[in-house]
C-alpha positions as CSV (number, residue, x, y, z in Angstrom):
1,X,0.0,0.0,0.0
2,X,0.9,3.6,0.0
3,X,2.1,5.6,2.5
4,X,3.2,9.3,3.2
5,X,6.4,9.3,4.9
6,X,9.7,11.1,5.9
7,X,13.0,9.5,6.0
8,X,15.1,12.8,6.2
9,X,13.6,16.1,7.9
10,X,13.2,19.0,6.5
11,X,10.5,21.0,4.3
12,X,7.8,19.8,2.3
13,X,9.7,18.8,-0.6
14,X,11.0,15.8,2.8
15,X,7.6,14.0,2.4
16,X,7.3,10.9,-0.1
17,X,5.0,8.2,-0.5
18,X,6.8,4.6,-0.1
19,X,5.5,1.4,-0.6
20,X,5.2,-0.4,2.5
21,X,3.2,-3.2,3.7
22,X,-0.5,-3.7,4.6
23,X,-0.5,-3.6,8.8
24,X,-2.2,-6.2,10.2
25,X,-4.5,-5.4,13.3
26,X,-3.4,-6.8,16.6
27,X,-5.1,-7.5,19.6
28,X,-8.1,-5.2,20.3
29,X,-7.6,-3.1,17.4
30,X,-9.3,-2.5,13.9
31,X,-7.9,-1.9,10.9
32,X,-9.3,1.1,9.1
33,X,-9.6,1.5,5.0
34,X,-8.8,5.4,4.8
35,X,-10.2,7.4,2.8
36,X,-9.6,10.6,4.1
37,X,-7.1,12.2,6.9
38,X,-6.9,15.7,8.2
39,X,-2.9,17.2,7.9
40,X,-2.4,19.1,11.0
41,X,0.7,21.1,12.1
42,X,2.3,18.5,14.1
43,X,2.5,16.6,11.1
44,X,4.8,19.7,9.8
45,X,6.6,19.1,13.2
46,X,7.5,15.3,12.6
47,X,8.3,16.2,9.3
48,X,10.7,18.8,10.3
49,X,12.3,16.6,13.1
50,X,10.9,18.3,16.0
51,X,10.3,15.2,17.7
52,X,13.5,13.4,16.5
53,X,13.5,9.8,15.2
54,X,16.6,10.1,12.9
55,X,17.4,7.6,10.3
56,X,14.2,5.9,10.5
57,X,11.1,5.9,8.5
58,X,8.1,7.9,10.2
59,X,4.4,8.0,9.1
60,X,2.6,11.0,9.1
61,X,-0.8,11.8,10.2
62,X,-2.8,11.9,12.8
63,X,-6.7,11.6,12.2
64,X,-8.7,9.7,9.8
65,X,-12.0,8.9,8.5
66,X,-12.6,5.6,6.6
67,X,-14.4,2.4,6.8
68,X,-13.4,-0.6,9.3
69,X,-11.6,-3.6,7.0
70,X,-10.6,-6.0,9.4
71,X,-10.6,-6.7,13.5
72,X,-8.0,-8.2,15.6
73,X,-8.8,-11.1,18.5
74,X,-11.1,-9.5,21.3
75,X,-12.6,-6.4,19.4
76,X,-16.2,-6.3,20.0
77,X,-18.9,-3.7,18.5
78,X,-17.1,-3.0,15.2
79,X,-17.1,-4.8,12.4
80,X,-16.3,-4.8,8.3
81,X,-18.1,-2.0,6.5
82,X,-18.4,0.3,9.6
83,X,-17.7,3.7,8.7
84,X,-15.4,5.3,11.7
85,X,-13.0,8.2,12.6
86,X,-10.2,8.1,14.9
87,X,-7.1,9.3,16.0
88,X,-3.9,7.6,15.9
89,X,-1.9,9.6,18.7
90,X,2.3,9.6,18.4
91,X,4.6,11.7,16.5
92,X,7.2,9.4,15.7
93,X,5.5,6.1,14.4
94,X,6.4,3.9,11.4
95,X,3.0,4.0,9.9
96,X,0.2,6.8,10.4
97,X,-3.2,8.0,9.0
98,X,-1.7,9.3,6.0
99,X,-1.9,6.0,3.7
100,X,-4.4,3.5,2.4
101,X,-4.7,1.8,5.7
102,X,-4.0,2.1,9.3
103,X,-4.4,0.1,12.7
104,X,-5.6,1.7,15.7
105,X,-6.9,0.9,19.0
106,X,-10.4,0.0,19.1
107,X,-10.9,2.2,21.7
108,X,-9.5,5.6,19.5
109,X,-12.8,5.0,16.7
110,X,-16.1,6.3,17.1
111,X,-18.8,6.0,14.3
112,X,-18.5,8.6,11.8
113,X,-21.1,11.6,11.6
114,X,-24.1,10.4,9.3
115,X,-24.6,14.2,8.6
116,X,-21.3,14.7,6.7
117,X,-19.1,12.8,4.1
118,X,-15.7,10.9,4.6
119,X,-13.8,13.9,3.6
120,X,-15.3,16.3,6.4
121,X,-15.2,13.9,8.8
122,X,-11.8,13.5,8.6
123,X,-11.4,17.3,9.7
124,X,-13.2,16.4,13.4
125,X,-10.8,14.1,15.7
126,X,-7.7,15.9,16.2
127,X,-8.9,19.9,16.7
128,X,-12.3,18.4,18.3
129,X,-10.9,16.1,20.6
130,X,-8.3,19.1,21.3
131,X,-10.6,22.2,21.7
132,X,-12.8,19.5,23.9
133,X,-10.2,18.4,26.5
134,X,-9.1,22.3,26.8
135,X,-12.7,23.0,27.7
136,X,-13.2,20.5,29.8
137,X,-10.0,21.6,31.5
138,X,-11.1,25.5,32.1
139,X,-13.6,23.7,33.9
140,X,-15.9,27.0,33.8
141,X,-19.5,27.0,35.0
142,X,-22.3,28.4,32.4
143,X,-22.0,32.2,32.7
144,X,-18.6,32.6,32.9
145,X,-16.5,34.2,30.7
146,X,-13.9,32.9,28.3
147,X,-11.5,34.1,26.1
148,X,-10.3,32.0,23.1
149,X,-7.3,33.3,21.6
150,X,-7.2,31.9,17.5
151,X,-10.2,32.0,17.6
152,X,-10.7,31.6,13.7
153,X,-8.3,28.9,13.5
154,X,-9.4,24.8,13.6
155,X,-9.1,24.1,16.9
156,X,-10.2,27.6,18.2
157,X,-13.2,27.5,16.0
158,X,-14.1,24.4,17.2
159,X,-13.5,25.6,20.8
160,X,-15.7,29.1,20.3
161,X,-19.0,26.5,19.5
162,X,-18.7,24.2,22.1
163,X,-18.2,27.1,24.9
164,X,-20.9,28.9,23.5
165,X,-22.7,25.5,23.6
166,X,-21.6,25.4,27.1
167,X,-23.0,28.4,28.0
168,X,-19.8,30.3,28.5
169,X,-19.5,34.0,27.3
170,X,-17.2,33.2,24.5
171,X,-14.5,36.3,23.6
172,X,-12.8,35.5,20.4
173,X,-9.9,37.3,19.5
174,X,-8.7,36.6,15.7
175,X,-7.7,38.5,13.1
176,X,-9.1,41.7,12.1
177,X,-11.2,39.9,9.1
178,X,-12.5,37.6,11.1
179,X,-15.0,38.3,13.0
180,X,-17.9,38.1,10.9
181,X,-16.6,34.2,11.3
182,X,-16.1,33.8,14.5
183,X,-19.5,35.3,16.1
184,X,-21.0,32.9,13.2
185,X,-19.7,30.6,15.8
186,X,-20.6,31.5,19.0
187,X,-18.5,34.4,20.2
188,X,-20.6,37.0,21.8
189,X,-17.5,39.8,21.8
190,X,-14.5,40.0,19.2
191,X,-11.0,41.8,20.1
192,X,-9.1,41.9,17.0
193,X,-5.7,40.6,16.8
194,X,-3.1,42.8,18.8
195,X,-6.2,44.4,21.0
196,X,-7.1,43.7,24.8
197,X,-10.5,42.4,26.5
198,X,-12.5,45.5,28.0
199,X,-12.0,43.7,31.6
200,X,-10.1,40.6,32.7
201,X,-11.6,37.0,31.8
202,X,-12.4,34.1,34.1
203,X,-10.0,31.8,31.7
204,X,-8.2,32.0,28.7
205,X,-8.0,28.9,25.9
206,X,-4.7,29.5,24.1
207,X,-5.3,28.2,20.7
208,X,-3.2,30.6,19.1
209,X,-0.1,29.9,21.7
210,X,0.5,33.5,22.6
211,X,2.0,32.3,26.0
212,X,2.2,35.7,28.9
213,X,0.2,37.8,26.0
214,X,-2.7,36.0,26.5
215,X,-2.3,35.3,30.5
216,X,-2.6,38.5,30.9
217,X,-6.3,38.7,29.7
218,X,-7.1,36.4,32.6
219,X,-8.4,37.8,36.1
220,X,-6.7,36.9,39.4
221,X,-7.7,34.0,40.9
222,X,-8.9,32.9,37.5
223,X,-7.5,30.0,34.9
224,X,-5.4,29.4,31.5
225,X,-5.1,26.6,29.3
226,X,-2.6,26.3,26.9
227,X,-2.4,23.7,24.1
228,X,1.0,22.8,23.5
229,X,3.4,20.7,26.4
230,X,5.7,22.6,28.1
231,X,5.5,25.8,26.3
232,X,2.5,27.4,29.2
233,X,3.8,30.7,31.1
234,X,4.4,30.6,34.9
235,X,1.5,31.3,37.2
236,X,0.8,34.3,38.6
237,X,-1.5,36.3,40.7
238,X,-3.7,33.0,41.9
239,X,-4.0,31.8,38.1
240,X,-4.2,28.1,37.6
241,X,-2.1,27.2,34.6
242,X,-2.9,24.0,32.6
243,X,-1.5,22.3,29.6
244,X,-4.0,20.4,27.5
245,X,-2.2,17.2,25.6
246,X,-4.8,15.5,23.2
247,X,-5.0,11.6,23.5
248,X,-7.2,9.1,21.9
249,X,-10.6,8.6,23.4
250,X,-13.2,7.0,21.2
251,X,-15.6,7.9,23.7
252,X,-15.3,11.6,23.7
253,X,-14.6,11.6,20.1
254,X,-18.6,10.0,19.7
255,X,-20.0,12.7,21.5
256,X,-18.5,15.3,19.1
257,X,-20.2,13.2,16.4
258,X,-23.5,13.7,17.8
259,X,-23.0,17.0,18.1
260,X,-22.0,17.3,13.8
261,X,-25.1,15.5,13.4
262,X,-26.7,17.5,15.4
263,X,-25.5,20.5,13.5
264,X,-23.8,21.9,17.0
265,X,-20.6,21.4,15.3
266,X,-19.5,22.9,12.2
267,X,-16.4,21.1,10.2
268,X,-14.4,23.6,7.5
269,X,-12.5,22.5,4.7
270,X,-10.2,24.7,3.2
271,X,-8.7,22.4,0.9
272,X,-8.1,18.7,-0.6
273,X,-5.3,16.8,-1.5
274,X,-4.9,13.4,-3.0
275,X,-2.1,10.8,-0.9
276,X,0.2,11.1,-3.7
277,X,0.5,14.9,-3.1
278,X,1.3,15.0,0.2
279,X,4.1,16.8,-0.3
280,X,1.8,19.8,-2.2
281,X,-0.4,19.7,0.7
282,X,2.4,20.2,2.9
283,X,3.5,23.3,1.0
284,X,-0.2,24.5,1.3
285,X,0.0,23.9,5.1
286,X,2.8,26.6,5.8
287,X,0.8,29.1,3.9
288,X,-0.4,31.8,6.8
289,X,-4.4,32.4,6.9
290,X,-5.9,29.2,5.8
291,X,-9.3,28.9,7.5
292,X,-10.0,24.8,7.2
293,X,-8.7,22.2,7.4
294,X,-6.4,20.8,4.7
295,X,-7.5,16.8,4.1
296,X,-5.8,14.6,2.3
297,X,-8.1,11.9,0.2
298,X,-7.4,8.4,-0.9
């Protein structure tokens, strides 16, 4: 089969599709026919050997959206035919979602959205289980307020509609053409990129990783979330400082399908890709302003 891969870091021009065999599901996992699978900055990461793993081969991709093939011993409640999403956490892994199959655990699918096709399903797991686990988190009471910084962006998009869902006072701050967006979403007050809240926050989601910037926004005693490991600025003034790492969790992953099919949830697409342009969609990736995801289609 196919798969996108890196065997040297570096830019876009680093990704290449080899020819590699078909994995086999093991124990209490599925194997999943892709047939599409969101491309996400981390992937730009791996590629560009943030996470090491030099001299091997490493899969990229994180999330996916395709149709169960095959079950290993002891998987129960999925079977051929099935049509699933998931997330197959790691950064450096021989194999990921970007090919024409993938294992995962059976606990990391959940039955794709019936409201939406293969290729924006695929834009769901990664961002949605991300803005989710931030959320969850803030741990903010209805009423609150909350300030989402990247707010236009895929995870922060996602996070504006399920705080608003939440019944949190969502302030989104974006880019200056973006607000018409992002109160499409949920946001109830927009600061422009560069600007300040009228009055300090109850918590801050950092989608946009603006670190002490964004901190600032957030009232004493109150809370911040940050998105990326080890990159959240030191507490201050009573502030509870958190760092949201995404996992797999089938789970949590079905409840943001009901709420796509529920039409709670909206999933963008900027742009698709076919598998044997990975390397294109790469490029495309490191272009500033894209407001979707960027799916790659096999």
């Amino acid at each position: 089969m196919a798969a996108a891969v890196v065997t040297e870091f570096g830019g876009p021009e680093r990704v290449g599709i080899a020819e590699v065999a078909v994995p086999r599901p093991a124990a209490g996992q599925v194997r999943v026919r892709v047939g599409a699978a969101g491309l996400n900055p981390v992937d730009g990461a791996v590629r560009a050997g943030v996470f090491g793993g030099a001299g091997q081969r490493i899969g990229l991709g994180w999330d996916v959206a395709g149709v169960v093939d095959g079950t290993g011993p002891g998987v129960t409640g999925w079977s051929p035919g099935d049509r699933v999403v998931g997330l197959h956490h790691g950064t450096v892994k021989p194999l990921g979602t970007h090919a024409e199959y993938v294992v995962l655990d059976a606990g990391a699918v959940a039955a794709a959205p019936a409201a939406v096709g293969t290729v924006e399903a695929a834009a769901l797991p990664l961002p949605g289980l991300t803005a989710a686990r931030a959320l969850d988190q803030l741990g903010l009471a209805p009423g609150s307020s909350v300030l989402i910084t990247g707010a236009a962006g895929i995870v922060g998009g996602l996070a504006v509609q399920l705080a608003a869902r939440a019944g949190l006072v969502v302030t989104a701050l974006a880019g200056p053409g973006d607000e018409e967006l992002v109160r499409s979403l949920g946001a109830a007050v927009f600061v422009p990129r560069g600007g300040a809240p009228a009055a300090p926050v109850d918590g801050v989601l950092d989608a946009a990783v603006l670190g002490g910037p964004a901190l600032a926004f957030v009232r004493d005693g109150g809370v911040y979330v940050g998105l990326i490991p080890h990159h959240a600025p030191a507490a201050e003034r009573g502030i509870r400082v958190e760092e949201q790492e995404v996992a797999a969790d089938g789970k949590l992953l079905g409840r943001l399908v009901s709420l796509v099919d529920e039409g709670v949830l909206t999933l963008r697409v900027a742009e698709t890709f076919p598998l044997a342009e990975a390397a294109a969609a790469h490029a495309r990736l490191g272009v500033p302003g894209v407001r979707g995801r960027i799916i790659l289609t096999v």
